[in-house]
C-alpha positions in Angstrom: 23.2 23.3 -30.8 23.3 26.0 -27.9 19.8 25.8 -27.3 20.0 22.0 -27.0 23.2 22.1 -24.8 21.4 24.9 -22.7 18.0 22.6 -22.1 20.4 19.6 -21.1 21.8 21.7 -18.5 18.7 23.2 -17.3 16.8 19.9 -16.9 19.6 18.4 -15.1 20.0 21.5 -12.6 15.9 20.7 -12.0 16.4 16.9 -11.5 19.7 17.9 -8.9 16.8 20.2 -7.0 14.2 17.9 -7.9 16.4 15.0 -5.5 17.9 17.3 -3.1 14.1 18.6 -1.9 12.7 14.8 -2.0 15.6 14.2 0.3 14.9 16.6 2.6 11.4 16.0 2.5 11.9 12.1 3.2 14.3 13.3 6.2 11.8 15.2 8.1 9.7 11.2 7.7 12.5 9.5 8.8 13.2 12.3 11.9 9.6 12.1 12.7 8.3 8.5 12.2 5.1 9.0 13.7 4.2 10.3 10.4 4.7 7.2 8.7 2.9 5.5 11.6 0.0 7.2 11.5 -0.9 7.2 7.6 -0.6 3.1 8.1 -3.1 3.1 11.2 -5.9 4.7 9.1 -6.4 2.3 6.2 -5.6 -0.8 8.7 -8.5 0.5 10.5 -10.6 0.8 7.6 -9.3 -2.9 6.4 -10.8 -4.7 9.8 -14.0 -2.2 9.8 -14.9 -3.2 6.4 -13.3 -6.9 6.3 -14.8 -8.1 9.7 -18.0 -5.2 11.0 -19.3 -4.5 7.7 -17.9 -7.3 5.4 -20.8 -9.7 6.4 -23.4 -7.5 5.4 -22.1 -6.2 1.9 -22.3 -8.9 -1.0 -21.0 -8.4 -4.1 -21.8 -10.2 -7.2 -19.0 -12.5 -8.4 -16.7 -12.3 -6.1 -15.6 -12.9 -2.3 -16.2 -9.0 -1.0 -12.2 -9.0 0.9 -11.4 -9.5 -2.6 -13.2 -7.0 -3.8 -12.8 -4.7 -0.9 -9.0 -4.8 -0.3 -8.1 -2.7 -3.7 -10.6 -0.4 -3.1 -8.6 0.1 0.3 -5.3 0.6 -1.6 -6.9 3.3 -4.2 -8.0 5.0 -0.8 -5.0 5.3 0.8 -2.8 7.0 -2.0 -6.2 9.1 -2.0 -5.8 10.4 1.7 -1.4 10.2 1.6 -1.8 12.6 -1.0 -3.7 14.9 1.6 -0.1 14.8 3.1 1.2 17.3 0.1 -1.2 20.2 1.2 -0.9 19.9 4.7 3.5 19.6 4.2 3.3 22.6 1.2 1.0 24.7 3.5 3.6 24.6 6.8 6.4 25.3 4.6 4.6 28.3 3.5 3.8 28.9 7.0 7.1 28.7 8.5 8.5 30.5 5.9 10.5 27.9 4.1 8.8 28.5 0.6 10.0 32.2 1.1 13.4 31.2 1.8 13.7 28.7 -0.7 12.6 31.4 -3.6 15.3 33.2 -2.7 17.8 30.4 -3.6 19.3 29.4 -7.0 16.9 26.7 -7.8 14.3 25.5 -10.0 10.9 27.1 -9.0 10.1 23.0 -10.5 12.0 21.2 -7.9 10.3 22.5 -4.9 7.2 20.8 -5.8 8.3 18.0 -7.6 10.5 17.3 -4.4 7.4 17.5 -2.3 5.0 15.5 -4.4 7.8 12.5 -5.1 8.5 12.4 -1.5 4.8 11.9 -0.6 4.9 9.1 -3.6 7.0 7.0 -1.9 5.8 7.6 1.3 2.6 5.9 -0.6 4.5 3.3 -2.5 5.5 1.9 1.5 2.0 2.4 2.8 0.6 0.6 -0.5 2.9 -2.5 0.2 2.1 -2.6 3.8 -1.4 -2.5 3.2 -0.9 -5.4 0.5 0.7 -7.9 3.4 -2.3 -6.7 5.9 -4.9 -7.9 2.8 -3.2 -11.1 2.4 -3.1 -11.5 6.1 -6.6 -11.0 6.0 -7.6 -13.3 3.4 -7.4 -11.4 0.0 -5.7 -13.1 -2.8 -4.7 -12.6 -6.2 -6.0 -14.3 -9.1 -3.5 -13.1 -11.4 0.2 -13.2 -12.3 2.7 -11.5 -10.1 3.3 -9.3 -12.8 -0.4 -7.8 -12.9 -0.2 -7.4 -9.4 2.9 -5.1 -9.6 1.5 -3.2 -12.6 -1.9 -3.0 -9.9 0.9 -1.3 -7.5 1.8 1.0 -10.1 -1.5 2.2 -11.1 -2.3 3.0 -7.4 1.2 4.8 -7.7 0.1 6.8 -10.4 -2.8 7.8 -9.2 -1.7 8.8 -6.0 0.9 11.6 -7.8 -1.7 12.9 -9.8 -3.6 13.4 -6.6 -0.5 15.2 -5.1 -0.6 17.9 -7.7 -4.1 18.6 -6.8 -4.0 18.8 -3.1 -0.5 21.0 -3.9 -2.3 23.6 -5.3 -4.5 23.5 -2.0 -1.5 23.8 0.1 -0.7 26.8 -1.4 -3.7 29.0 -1.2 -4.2 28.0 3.1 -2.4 29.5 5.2 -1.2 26.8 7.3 -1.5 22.7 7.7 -4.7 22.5 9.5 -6.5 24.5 7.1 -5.2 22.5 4.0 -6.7 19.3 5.9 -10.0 21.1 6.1 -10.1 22.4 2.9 -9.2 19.3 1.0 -11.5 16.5 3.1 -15.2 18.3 1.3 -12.7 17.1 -2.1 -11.6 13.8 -0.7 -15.1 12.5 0.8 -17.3 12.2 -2.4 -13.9 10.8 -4.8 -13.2 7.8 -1.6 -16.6 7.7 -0.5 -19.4 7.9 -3.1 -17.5 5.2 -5.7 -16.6 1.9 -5.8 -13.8 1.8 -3.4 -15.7 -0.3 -0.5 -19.2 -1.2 -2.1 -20.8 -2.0 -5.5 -22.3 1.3 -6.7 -25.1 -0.9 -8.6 -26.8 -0.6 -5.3 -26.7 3.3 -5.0 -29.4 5.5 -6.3 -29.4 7.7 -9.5 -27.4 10.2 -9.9 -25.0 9.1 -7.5 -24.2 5.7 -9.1 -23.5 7.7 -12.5 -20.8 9.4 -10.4 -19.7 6.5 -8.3 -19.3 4.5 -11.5 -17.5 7.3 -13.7 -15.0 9.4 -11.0 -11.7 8.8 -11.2 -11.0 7.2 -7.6 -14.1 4.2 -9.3 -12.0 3.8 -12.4 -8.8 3.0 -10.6 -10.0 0.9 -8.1 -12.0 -1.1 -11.1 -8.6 -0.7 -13.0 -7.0 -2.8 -9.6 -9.6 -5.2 -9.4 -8.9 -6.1 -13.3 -5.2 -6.2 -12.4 -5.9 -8.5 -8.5 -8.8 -10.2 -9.9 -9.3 -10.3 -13.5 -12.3 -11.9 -15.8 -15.3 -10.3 -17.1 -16.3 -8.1 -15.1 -12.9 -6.3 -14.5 -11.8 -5.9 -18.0 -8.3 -4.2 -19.2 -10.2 -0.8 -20.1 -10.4 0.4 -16.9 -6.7 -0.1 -16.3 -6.3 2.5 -19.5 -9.3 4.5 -18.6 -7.5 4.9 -14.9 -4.3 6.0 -16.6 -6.0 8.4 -18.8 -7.3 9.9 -15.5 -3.9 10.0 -14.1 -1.9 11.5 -16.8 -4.9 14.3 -17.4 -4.9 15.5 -14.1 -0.9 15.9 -14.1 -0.9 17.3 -17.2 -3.7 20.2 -16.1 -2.6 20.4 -12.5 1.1 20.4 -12.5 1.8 23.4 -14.2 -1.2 25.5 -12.3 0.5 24.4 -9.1 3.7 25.6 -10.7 2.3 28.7 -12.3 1.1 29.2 -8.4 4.3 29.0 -6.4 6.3 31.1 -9.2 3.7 33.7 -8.7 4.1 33.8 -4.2 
């Protein structure tokens, strides 16, 4: 009975820390909105590059390619907002914050779990922008409402388990500008060589068998089964893309904990 009153009150003195750090972490967005500005600019950008310079030119089998191309946009923006937990982790460290908040009372959890829940919904209001700038470019749904919300949460997903990776990043650099250089050589083949923006069918060898079997592939297929639906996009790639998810949280969270404990 002690033990289980004891757990109670530890995991409730890590979800009080947990919420007090996302607070502060979503502060410093709203205090500094530019932020926010900026990790909307660069997917719109890459929505009218693909949509209208190299939409014409790319055909995929099926299906009209804003279609296809608009969830592959989505996957890739939770891919590069979760860039913003290494660069954020690695100026805390650099400004000394981490240091200061060691010395504090607090789950060595919450400090993390603050940081990468903050950067979540950061993506959640980039992903739903970006979802009115594909309908405003001629994307459209051909499923329920309710697909298309479990679609949102999928990208969601995704983009926390992405988090935990580019945390651990954060905290091996020594300051943000480093953490953006040392997680881009990670971020280029997942966004780039998949299935995010063209049909990997017409890539060579070995790199279709990775464009067709990485994670950032399987959850932009997982979308399109979810956005678009029939034969081609079945309902295993929605599981398959979960599987990725929860196996990436469930190896990187605690090395990324194990990490900071360890500073």
């Amino acid at each position: 009975m002690w033990n289980d009153r004891s757990f109670r009150a530890n995991l409730g003195w890590t979800l009080r820390d947990t919420l007090a750090m996302v607070w502060r972490n979503l502060t410093v967005i709203r205090r500094v909105p530019q932020l926010l500005v900026f990790s909307f600019i660069q997917p719109l950008i890459f929505v009218l590059m693909f949509r209208y310079v190299f939409g014409g030119a790319i055909k995929v089998p099926g299906t009209r390619y804003v279609d296809y191309l608009m969830p592959g946009v989505f996957v890739q923006t939770v891919s590069f907002g979760a860039l913003n937990t290494a660069i954020g982790l690695a100026e805390d460290k650099n400004r000394g914050l981490l240091e200061r908040l060691q010395s504090l009372p607090m789950s060595r959890a919450a400090v993390l779990g603050g940081r990468v829940l903050a950067d979540t919904t950061r993506n959640v209001f980039i992903v739903l922008l970006m979802l009115a700038v594909g309908f405003a470019v001629g994307f459209r749904a051909h499923t329920s409402p309710l697909e298309v919300a479990a679609g949102v949460g999928l990208m969601v997903l995704f983009g926390l388990a992405l988090c935990w990776i580019f945390a651990i990043i954060g905290l091996f650099v020594p300051n943000g500008e480093a953490a953006q250089a040392a997680a881009f050589p990670l971020l280029a083949p997942l966004v780039f060589a998949s299935s995010a923006f063209v049909d990997p069918r017409s890539m060579p060898g070995v790199l279709r068998w990775w464009a067709e079997r990485q994670p950032v592939s399987v959850t932009a297929k997982g979308v399109r089964a979810l956005t678009i639906g029939g034969p081609e996009y079945p309902t295993s790639y929605v599981w398959a893309s979960i599987a990725w998810s929860l196996a990436i949280i469930a190896v990187m969270a605690p090395i990324a904990i194990r990490k900071y404990r360890r500073r």
